[in-house]
Structures are given as C-alpha cells and as structure tokens.
C-alpha positions in Angstrom: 97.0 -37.9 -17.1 96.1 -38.6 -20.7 93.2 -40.9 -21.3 95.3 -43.8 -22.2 96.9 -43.3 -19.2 93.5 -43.5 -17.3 92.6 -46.6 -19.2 95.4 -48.6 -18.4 95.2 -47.9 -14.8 91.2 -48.6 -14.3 92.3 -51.7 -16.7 95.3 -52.8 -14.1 93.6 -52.3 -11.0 90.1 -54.1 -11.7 92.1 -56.7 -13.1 94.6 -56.9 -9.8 91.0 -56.8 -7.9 90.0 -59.9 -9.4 93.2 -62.0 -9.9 95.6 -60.6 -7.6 98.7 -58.8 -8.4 101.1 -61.9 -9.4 98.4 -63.1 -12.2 98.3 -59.9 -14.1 101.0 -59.2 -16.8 101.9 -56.2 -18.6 99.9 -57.7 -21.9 96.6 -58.0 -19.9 96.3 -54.7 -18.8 97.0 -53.6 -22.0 94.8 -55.8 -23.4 91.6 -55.1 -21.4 92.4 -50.9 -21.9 92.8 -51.6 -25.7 96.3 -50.6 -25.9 98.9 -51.6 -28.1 102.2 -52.9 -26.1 104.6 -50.0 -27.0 102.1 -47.7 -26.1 101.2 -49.1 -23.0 105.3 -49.3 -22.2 105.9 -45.5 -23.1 103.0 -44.9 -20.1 104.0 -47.3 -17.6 107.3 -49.7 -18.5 106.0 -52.3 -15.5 103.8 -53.1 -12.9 105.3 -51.2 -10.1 104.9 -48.1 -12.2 101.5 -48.7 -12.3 100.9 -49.5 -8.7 102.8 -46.3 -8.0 100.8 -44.2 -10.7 97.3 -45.6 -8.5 99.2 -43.8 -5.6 100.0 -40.3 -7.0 95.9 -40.7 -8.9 94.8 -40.8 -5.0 97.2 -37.8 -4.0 95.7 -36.0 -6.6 92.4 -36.7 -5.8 93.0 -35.7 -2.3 94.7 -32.4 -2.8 91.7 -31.0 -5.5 89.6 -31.0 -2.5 92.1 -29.4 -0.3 90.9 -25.4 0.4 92.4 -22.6 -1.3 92.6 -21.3 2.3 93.1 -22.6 5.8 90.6 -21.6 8.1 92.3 -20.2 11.3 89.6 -21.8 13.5 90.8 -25.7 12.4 93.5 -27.2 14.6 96.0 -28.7 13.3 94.3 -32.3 13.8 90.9 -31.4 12.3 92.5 -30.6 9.1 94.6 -33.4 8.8 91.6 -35.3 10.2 89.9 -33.9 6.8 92.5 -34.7 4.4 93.0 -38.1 5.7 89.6 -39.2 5.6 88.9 -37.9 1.8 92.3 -40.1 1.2 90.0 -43.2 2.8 87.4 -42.2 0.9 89.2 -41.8 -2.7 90.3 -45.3 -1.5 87.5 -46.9 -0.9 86.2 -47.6 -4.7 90.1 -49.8 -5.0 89.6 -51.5 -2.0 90.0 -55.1 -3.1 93.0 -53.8 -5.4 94.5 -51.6 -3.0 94.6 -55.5 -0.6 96.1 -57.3 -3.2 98.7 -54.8 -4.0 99.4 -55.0 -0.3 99.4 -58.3 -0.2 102.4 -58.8 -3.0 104.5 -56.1 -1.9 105.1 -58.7 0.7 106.6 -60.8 -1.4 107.8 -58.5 -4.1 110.9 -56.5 -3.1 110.7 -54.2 -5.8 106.9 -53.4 -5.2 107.3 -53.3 -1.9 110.5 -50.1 -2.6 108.6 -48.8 -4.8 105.3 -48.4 -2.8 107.6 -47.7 0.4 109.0 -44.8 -1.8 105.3 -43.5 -3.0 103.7 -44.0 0.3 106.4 -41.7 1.9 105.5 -38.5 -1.2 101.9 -39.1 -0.5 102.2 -38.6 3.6 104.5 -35.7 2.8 101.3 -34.3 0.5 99.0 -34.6 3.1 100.7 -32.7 5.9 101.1 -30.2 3.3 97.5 -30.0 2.4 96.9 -30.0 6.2 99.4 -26.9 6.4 102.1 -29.5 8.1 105.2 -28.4 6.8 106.8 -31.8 5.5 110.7 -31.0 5.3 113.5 -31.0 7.7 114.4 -33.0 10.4 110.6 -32.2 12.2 109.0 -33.1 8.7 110.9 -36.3 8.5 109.2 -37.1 12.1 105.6 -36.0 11.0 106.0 -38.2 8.2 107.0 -40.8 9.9 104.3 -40.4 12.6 101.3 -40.2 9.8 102.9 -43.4 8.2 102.9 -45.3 11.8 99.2 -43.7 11.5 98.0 -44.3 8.4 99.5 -48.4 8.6 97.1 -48.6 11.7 94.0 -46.9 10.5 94.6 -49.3 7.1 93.8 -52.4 9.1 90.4 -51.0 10.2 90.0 -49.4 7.1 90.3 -53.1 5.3 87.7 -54.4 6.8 84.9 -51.1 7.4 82.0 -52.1 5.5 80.0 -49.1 6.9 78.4 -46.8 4.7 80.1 -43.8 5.9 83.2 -45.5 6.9 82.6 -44.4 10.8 84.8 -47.4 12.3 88.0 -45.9 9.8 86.6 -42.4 11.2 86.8 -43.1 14.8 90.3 -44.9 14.6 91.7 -42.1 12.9 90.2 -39.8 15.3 91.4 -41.7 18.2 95.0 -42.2 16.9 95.2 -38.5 15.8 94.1 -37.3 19.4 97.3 -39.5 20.5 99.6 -38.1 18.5 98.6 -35.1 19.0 99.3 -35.8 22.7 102.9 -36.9 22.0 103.4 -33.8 19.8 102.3 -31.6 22.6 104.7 -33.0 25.1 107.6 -32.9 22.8 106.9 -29.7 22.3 107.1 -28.9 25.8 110.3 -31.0 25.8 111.6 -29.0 23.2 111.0 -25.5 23.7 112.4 -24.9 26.9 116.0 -26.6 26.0 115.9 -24.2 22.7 115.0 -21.3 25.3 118.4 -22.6 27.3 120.0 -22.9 24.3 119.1 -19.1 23.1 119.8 -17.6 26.8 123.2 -19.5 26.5 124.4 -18.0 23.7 123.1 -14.4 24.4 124.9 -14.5 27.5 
C-alpha cells in the first residue's frame, strides 16, 4: 500500500469514528489526508472501497504475524485461537470505526455486499493461516462456521474494555471449544459412511 494509500485510509476511518459513516464524503477524507480528488479516486473510487481496503489492511496485519511453520504440538483450535485473537487485537485501535461501519451497512445495501463479500476473503485467510484448508465444499462449511463465530465473538468484542481483551478471549475460547465439538462429531458422522462408501465400491 503506497503512503497515500495509508493516508486516506487513517484519514477515512478517524473521520467515520467521529461522525459516522453516512456524514463522511469522498472530499473529506481526501481533504483531511491532503489529497487531491483524482488522486484520491485512482486509490479508492468510493466509500465501500475504502471500508473494504480497512478489511484486507487487518488481514494483512494478521497474516505478518502468522509462523513460517506450524508447530505439530498446536491443535487445530489453538492456532486458529491465535490468529483470531491477533485479528481482535489489530481491531481494537478501529473500534469506534469498525461500529459505525457496522452500523451503516445496515442500511447501506451496497456496503453491506461489499463487507459481506470482504468478510468472507478474510475468514477464508484465517483458516489458512491456522493451516484450515479454506476451499471445497468442507472449506465453504469452515468458513461459514468462523463467520457464525466471529459475528458472536464481535458482540463481546464491542463492548471489552479490558486491557487484555480477556472477556473477547474467553468467548472465543468457549465458542471454539463448541465448534470444535460439532466438527468432531461430524467427523464421526462422516467417516464411517465414506468407509461404506469405499467398501462398496471395492466389492
């Protein structure tokens, strides 16, 4: 990201923090990052390009702490306990803009696609970082399953104003353990109908 680029976002989402996302036009944000309109345009032609631009800036800042290498004694849940919790973290200095955005895709159609859209890449980059494969029909589910997730943990998340963000720990701790639960017994669901299936067609 160039450093106009950087400007314009810091510019958009302190002023969406203090105004909200409906009283913040194109020309403020370029305003308050020093940028000319055209130039501001070529980097982000509207608002929901911005809003989605905060989303892959948070990706990004989640996977450069991701390990080169996945240590064999993690589970599954630890690491995407880990990768979750430096997303809350990298979240935490947008809070009040992160809300507002929120808040307008509500009413905002377009926002709310093009979040919807965003939201979906960046669960698919954190299973990945967690060494979840993302695609097929089982990486559809998982990402399904961390959005279901991550929209619960968001609520408690919204309102943690401890220090080390332990309420948002524990929730996500809790809901992991769950889902990790319900992966389990699908799993056992699963497996012995593909070991019919296999027998079946050996036969």
């Amino acid at each position: 990201m160039s450093e106009a680029a950087d400007r314009a976002l810091e510019a958009f989402l302190s002023l969406v923090a203090e105004r909200g996302f409906a009283r913040v036009s194109l020309r403020d944000v370029a305003q308050a990052a020093g940028l000319g309109m055209a130039e501001l345009y070529r980097l982000y032609p509207d608002k929901v390009s911005l809003a989605t631009a905060f989303m892959a800036h948070i990706d990004s800042e989640v996977l450069a702490g991701t390990p080169h290498e996945t240590d064999p004694e993690e589970t599954a849940r630890d690491r995407l306990f880990d990768v979750m919790m430096r997303r809350y973290d990298a979240l935490r200095t947008h809070r009040d803009a992160l809300r507002e955005i929120r808040r307008a895709a509500t009413r905002d159609p377009m926002l709310a696609l093009g979040l919807g859209t965003a939201l979906r890449r960046s669960m698919a980059a954190m299973l990945e970082a967690a060494a979840l494969p993302s695609d097929g029909l089982v990486g559809a589910m998982r990402q399904n399953g961390l959005l279901a997730l991550h929209y619960a943990v968001s609520r408690i998340f919204d309102r943690d104003e401890t220090g080390d963000l332990s309420k948002t720990m524990a929730a996500l701790d809790g809901r992991l353990k769950t889902a990790e639960r319900w992966s389990q017994l699908f799993e056992n669901y699963r497996l012995p109908g593909h070991r019919r299936a296999t027998g079946a067609a050996g036969e």
